[in-house]
mmCIF file of the N, C-alpha and C atoms, coordinates in Angstrom:
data_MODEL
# 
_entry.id   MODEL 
# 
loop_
_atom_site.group_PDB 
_atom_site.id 
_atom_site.type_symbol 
_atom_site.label_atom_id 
_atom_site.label_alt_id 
_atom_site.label_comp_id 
_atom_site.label_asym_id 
_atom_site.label_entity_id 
_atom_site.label_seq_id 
_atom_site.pdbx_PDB_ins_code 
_atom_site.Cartn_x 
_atom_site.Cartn_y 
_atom_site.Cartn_z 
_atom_site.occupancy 
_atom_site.B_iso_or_equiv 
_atom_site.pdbx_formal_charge 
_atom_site.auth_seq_id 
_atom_site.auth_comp_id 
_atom_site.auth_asym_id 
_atom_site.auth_atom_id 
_atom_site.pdbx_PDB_model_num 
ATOM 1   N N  . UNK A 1 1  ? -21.722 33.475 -0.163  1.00 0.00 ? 1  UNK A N  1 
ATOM 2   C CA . UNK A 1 1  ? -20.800 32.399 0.155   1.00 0.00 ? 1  UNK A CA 1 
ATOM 3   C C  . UNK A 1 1  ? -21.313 31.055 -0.358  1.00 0.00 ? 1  UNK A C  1 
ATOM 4   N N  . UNK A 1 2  ? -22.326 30.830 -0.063  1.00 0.00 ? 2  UNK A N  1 
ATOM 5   C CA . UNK A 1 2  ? -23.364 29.400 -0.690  1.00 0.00 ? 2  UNK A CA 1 
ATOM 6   C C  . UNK A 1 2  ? -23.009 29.443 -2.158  1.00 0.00 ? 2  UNK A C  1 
ATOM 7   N N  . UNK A 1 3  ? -23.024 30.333 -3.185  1.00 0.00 ? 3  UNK A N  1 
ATOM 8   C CA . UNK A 1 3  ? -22.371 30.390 -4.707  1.00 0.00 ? 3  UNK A CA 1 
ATOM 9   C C  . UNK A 1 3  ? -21.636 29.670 -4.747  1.00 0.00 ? 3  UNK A C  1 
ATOM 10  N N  . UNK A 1 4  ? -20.568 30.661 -3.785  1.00 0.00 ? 4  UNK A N  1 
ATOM 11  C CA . UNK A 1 4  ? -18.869 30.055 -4.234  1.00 0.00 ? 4  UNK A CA 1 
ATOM 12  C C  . UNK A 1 4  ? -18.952 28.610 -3.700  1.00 0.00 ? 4  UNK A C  1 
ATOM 13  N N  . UNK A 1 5  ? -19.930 27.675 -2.831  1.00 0.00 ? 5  UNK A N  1 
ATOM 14  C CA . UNK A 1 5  ? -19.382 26.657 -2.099  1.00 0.00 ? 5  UNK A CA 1 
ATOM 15  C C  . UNK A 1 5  ? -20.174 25.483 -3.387  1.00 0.00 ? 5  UNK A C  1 
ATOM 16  N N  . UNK A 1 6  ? -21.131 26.307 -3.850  1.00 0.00 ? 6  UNK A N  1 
ATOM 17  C CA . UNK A 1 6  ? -21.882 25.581 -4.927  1.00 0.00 ? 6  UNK A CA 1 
ATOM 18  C C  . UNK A 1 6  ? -21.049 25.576 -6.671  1.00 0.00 ? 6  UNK A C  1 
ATOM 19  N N  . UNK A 1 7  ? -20.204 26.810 -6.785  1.00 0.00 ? 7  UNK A N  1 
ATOM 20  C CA . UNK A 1 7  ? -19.423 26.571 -7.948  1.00 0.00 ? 7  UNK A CA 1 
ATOM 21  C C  . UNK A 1 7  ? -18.302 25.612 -7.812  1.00 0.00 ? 7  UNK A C  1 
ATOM 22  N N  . UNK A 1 8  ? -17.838 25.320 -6.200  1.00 0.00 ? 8  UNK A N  1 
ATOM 23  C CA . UNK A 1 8  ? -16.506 24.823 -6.031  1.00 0.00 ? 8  UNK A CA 1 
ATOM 24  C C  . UNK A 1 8  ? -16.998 23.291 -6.393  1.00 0.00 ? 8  UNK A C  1 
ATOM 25  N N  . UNK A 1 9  ? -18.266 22.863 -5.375  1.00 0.00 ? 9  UNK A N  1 
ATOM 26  C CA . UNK A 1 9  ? -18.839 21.601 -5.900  1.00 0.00 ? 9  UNK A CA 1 
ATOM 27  C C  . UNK A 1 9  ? -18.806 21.633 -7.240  1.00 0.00 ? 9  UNK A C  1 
ATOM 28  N N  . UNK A 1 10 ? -19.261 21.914 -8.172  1.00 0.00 ? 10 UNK A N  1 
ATOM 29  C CA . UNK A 1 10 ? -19.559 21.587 -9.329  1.00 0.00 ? 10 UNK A CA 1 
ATOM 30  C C  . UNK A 1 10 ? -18.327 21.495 -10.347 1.00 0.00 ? 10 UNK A C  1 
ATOM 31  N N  . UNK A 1 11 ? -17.229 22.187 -9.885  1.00 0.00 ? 11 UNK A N  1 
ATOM 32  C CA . UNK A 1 11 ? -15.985 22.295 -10.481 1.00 0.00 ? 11 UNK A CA 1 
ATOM 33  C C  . UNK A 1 11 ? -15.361 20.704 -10.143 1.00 0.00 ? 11 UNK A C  1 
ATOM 34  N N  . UNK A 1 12 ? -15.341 20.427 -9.015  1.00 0.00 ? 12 UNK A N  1 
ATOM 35  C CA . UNK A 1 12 ? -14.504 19.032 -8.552  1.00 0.00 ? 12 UNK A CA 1 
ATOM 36  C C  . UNK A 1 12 ? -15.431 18.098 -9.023  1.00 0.00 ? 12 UNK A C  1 
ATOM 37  N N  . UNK A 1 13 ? -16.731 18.114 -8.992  1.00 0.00 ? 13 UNK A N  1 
ATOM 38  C CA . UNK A 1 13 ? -17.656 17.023 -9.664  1.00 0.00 ? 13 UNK A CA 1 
ATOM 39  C C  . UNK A 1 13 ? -16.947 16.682 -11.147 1.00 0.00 ? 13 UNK A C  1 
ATOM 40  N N  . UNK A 1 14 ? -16.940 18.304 -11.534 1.00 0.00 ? 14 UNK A N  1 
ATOM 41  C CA . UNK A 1 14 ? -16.221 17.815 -13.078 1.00 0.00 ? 14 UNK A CA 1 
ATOM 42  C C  . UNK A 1 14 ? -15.090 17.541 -13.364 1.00 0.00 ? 14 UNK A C  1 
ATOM 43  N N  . UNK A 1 15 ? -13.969 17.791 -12.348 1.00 0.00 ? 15 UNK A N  1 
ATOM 44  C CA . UNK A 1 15 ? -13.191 17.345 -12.437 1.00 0.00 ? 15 UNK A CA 1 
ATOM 45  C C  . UNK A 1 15 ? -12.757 15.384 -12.399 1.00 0.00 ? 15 UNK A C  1 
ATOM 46  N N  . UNK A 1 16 ? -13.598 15.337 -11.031 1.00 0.00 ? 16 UNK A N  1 
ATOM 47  C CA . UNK A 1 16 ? -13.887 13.976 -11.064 1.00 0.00 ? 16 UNK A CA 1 
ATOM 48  C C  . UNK A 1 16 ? -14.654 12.866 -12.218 1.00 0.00 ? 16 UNK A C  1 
ATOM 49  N N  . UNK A 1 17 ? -15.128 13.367 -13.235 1.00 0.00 ? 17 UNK A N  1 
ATOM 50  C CA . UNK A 1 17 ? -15.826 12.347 -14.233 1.00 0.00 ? 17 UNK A CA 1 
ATOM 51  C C  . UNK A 1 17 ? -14.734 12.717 -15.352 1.00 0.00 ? 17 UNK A C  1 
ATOM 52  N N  . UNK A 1 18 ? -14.332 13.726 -15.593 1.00 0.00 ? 18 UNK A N  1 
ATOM 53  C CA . UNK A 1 18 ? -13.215 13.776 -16.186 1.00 0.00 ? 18 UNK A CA 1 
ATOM 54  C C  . UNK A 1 18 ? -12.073 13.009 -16.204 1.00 0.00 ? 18 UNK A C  1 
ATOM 55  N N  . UNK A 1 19 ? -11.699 12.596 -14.655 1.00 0.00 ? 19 UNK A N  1 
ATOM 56  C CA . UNK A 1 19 ? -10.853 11.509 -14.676 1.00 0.00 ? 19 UNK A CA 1 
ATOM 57  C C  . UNK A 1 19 ? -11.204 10.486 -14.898 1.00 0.00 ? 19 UNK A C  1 
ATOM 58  N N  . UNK A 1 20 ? -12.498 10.222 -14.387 1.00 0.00 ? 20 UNK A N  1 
ATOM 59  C CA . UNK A 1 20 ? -12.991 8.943  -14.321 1.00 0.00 ? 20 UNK A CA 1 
ATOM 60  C C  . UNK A 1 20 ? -12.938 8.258  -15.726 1.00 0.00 ? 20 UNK A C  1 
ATOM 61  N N  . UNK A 1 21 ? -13.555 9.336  -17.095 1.00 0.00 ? 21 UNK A N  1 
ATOM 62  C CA . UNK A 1 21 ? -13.522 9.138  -18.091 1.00 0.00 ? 21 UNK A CA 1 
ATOM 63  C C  . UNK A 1 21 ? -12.644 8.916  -19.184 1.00 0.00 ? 21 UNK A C  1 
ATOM 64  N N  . UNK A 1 22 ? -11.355 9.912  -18.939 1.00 0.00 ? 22 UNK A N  1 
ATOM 65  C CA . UNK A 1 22 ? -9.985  9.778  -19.378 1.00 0.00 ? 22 UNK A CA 1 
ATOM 66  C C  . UNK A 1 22 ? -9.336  8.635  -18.624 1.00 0.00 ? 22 UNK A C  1 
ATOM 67  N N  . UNK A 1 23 ? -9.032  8.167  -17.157 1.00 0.00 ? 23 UNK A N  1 
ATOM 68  C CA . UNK A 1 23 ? -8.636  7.412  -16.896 1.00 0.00 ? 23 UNK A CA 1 
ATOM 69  C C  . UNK A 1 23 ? -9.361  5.970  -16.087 1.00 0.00 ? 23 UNK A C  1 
ATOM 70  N N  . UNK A 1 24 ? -9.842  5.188  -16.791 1.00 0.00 ? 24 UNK A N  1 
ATOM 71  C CA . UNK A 1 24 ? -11.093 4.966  -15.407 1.00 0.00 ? 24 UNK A CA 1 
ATOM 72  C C  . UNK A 1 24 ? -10.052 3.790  -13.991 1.00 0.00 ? 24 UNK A C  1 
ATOM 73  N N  . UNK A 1 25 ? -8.954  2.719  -14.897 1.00 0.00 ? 25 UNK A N  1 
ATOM 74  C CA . UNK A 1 25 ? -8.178  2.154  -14.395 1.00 0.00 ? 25 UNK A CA 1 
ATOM 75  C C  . UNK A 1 25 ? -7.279  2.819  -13.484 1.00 0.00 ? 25 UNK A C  1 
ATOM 76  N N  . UNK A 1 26 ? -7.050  3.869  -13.127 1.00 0.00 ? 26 UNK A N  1 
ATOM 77  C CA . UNK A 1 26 ? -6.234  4.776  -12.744 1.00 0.00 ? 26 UNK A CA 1 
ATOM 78  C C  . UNK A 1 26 ? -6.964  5.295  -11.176 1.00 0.00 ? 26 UNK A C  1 
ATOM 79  N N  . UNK A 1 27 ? -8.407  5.837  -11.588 1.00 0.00 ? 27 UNK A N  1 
ATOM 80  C CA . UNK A 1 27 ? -9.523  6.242  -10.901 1.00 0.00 ? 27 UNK A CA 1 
ATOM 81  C C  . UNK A 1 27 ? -10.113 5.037  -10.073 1.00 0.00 ? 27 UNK A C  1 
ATOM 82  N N  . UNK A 1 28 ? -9.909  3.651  -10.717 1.00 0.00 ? 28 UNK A N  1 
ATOM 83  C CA . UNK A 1 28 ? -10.409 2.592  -9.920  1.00 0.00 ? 28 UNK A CA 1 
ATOM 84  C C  . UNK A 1 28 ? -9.144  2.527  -9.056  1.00 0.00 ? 28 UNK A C  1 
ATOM 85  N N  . UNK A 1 29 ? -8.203  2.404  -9.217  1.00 0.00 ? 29 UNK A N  1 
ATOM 86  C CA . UNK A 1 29 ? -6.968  2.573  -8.024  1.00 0.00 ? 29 UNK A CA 1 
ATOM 87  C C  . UNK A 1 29 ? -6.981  3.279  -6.697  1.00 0.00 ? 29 UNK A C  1 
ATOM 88  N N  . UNK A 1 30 ? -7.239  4.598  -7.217  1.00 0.00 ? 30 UNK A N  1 
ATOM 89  C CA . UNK A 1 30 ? -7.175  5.787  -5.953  1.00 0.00 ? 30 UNK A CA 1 
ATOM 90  C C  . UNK A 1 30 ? -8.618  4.827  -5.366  1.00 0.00 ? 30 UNK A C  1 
ATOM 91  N N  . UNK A 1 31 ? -10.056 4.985  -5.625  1.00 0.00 ? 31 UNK A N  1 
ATOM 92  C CA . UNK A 1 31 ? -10.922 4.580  -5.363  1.00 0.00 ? 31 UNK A CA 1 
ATOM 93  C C  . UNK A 1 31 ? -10.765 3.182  -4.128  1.00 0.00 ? 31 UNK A C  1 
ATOM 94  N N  . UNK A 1 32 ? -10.231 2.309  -4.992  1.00 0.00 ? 32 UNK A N  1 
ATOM 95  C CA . UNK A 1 32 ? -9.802  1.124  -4.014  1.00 0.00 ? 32 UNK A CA 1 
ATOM 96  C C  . UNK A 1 32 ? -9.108  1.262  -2.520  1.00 0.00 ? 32 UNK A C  1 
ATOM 97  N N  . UNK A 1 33 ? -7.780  1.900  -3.344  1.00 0.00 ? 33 UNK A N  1 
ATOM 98  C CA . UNK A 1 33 ? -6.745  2.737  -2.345  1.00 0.00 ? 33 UNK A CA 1 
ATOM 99  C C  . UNK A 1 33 ? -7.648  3.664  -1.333  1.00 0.00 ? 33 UNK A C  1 
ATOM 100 N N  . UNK A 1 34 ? -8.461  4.579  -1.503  1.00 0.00 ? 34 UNK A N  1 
ATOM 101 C CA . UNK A 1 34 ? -9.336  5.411  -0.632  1.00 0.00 ? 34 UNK A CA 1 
ATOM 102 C C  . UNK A 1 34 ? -9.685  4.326  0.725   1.00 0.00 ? 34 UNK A C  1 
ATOM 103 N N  . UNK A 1 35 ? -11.029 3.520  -0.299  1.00 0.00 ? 35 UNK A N  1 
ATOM 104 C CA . UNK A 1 35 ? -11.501 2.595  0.793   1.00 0.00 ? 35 UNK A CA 1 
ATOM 105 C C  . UNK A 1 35 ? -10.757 1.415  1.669   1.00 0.00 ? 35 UNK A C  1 
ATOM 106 N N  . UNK A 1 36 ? -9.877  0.956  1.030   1.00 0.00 ? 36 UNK A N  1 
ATOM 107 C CA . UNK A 1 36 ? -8.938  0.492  1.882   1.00 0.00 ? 36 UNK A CA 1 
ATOM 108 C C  . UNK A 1 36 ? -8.338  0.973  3.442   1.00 0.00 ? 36 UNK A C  1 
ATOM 109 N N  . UNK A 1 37 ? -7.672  2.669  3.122   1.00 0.00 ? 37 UNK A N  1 
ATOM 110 C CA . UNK A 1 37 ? -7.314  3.100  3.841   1.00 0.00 ? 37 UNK A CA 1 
ATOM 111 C C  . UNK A 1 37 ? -8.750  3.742  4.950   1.00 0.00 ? 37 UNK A C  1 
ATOM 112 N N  . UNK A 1 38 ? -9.465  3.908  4.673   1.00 0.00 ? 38 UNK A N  1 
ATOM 113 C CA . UNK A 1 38 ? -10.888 4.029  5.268   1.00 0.00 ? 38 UNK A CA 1 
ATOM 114 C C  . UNK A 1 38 ? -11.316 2.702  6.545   1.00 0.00 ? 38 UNK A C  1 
ATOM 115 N N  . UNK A 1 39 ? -10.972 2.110  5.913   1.00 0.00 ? 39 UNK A N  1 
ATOM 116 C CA . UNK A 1 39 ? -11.434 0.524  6.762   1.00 0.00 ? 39 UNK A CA 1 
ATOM 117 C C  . UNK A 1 39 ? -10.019 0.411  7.850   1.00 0.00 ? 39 UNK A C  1 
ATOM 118 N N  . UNK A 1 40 ? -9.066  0.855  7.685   1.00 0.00 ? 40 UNK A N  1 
ATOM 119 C CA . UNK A 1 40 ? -8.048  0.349  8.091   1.00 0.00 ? 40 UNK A CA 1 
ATOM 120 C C  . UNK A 1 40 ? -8.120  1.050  9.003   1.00 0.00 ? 40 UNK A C  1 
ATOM 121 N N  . UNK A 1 41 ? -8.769  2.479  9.135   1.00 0.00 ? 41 UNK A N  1 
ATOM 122 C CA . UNK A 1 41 ? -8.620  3.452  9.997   1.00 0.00 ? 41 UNK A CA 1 
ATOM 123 C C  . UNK A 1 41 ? -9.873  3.119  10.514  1.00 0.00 ? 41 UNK A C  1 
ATOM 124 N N  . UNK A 1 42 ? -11.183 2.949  10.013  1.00 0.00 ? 42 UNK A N  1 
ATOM 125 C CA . UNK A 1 42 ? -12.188 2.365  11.255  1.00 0.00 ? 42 UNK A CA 1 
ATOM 126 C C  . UNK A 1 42 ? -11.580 0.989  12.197  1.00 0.00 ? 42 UNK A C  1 
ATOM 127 N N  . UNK A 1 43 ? -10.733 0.071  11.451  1.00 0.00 ? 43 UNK A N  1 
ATOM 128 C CA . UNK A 1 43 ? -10.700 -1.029 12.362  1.00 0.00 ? 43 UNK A CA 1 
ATOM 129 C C  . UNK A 1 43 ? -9.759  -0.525 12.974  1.00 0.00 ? 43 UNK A C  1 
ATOM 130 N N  . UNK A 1 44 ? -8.818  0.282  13.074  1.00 0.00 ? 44 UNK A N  1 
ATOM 131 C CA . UNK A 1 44 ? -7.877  1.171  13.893  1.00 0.00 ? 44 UNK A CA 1 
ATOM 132 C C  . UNK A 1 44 ? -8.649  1.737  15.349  1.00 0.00 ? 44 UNK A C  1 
ATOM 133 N N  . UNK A 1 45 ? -9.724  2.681  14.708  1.00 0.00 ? 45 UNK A N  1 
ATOM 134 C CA . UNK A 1 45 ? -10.574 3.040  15.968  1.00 0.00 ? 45 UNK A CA 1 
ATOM 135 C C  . UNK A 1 45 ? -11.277 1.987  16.833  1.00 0.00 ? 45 UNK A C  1 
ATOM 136 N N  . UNK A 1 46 ? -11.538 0.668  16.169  1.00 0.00 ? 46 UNK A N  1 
ATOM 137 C CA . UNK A 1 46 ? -11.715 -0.092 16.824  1.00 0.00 ? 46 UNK A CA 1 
ATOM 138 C C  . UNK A 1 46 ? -11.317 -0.842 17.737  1.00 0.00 ? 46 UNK A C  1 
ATOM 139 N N  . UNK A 1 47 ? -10.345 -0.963 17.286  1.00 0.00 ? 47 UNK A N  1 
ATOM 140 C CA . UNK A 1 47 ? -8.882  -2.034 18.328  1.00 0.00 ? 47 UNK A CA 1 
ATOM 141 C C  . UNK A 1 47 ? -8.397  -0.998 19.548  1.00 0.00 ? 47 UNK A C  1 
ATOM 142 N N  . UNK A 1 48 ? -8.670  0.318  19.254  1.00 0.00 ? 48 UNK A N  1 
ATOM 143 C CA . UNK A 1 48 ? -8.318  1.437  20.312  1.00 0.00 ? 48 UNK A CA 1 
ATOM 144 C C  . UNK A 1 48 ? -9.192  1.475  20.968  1.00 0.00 ? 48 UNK A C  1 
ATOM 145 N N  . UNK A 1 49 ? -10.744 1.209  20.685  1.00 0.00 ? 49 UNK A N  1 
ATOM 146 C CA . UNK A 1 49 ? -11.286 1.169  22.009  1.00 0.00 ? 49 UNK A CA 1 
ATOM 147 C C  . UNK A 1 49 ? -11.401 -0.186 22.476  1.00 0.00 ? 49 UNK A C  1 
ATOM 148 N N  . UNK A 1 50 ? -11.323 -0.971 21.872  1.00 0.00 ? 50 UNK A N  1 
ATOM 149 C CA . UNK A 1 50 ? -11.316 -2.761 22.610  1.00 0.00 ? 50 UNK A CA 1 
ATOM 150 C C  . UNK A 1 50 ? -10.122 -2.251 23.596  1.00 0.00 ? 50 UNK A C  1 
ATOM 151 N N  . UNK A 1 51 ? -8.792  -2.161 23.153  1.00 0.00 ? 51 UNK A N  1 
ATOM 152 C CA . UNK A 1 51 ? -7.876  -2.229 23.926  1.00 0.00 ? 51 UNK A CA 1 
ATOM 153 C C  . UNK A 1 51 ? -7.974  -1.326 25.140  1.00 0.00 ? 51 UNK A C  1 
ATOM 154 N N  . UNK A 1 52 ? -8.931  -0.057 25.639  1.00 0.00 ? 52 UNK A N  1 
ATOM 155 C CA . UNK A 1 52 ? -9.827  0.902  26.338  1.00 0.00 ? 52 UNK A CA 1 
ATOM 156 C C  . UNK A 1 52 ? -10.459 0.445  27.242  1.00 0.00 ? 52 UNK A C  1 
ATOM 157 N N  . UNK A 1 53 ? -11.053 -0.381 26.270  1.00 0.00 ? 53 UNK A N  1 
ATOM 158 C CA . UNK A 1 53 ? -12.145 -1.019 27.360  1.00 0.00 ? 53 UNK A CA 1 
ATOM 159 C C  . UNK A 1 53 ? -11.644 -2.017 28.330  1.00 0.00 ? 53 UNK A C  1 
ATOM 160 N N  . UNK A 1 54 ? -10.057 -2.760 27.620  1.00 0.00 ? 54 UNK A N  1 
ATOM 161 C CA . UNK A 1 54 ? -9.815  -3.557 28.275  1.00 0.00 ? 54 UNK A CA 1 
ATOM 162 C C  . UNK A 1 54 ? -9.985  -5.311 27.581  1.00 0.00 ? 54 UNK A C  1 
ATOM 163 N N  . UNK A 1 55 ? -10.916 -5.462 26.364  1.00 0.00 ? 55 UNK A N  1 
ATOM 164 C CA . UNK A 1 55 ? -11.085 -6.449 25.825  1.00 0.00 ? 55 UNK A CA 1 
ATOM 165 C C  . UNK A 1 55 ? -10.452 -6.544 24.685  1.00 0.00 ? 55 UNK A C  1 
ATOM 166 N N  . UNK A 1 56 ? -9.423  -5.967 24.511  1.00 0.00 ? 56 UNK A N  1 
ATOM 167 C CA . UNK A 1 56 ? -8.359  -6.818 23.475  1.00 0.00 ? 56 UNK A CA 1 
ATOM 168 C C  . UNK A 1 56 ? -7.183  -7.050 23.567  1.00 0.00 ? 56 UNK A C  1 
# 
């Protein structure tokens, strides 16, 4: 099972520089877009527990 979880990595790795390389403006988008939505959802968990606790 460790193979297959180690060929699957290595397949999406390459998939990923592949884009990166064919598209990098494209790849900086999703990228941005990713972390954006990342932050939005930690300060999400955040405001849910302020508002929990009672302090927001």
């Amino acid at each position: 099972m460790t193979r297959v979880k180690k060929i699957v990595l290595w397949v999406l790795v390459a998939f990923a520089a592949y884009a990166i390389f064919t598209s990098p403006d494209q790849a900086a988008d999703i990228v941005r877009t990713s972390w954006g939505m990342i932050v939005d959802g930690a300060r999400s968990i955040g405001n849910f527990f302020d508002a929990l606790l009672g302090r927001g």
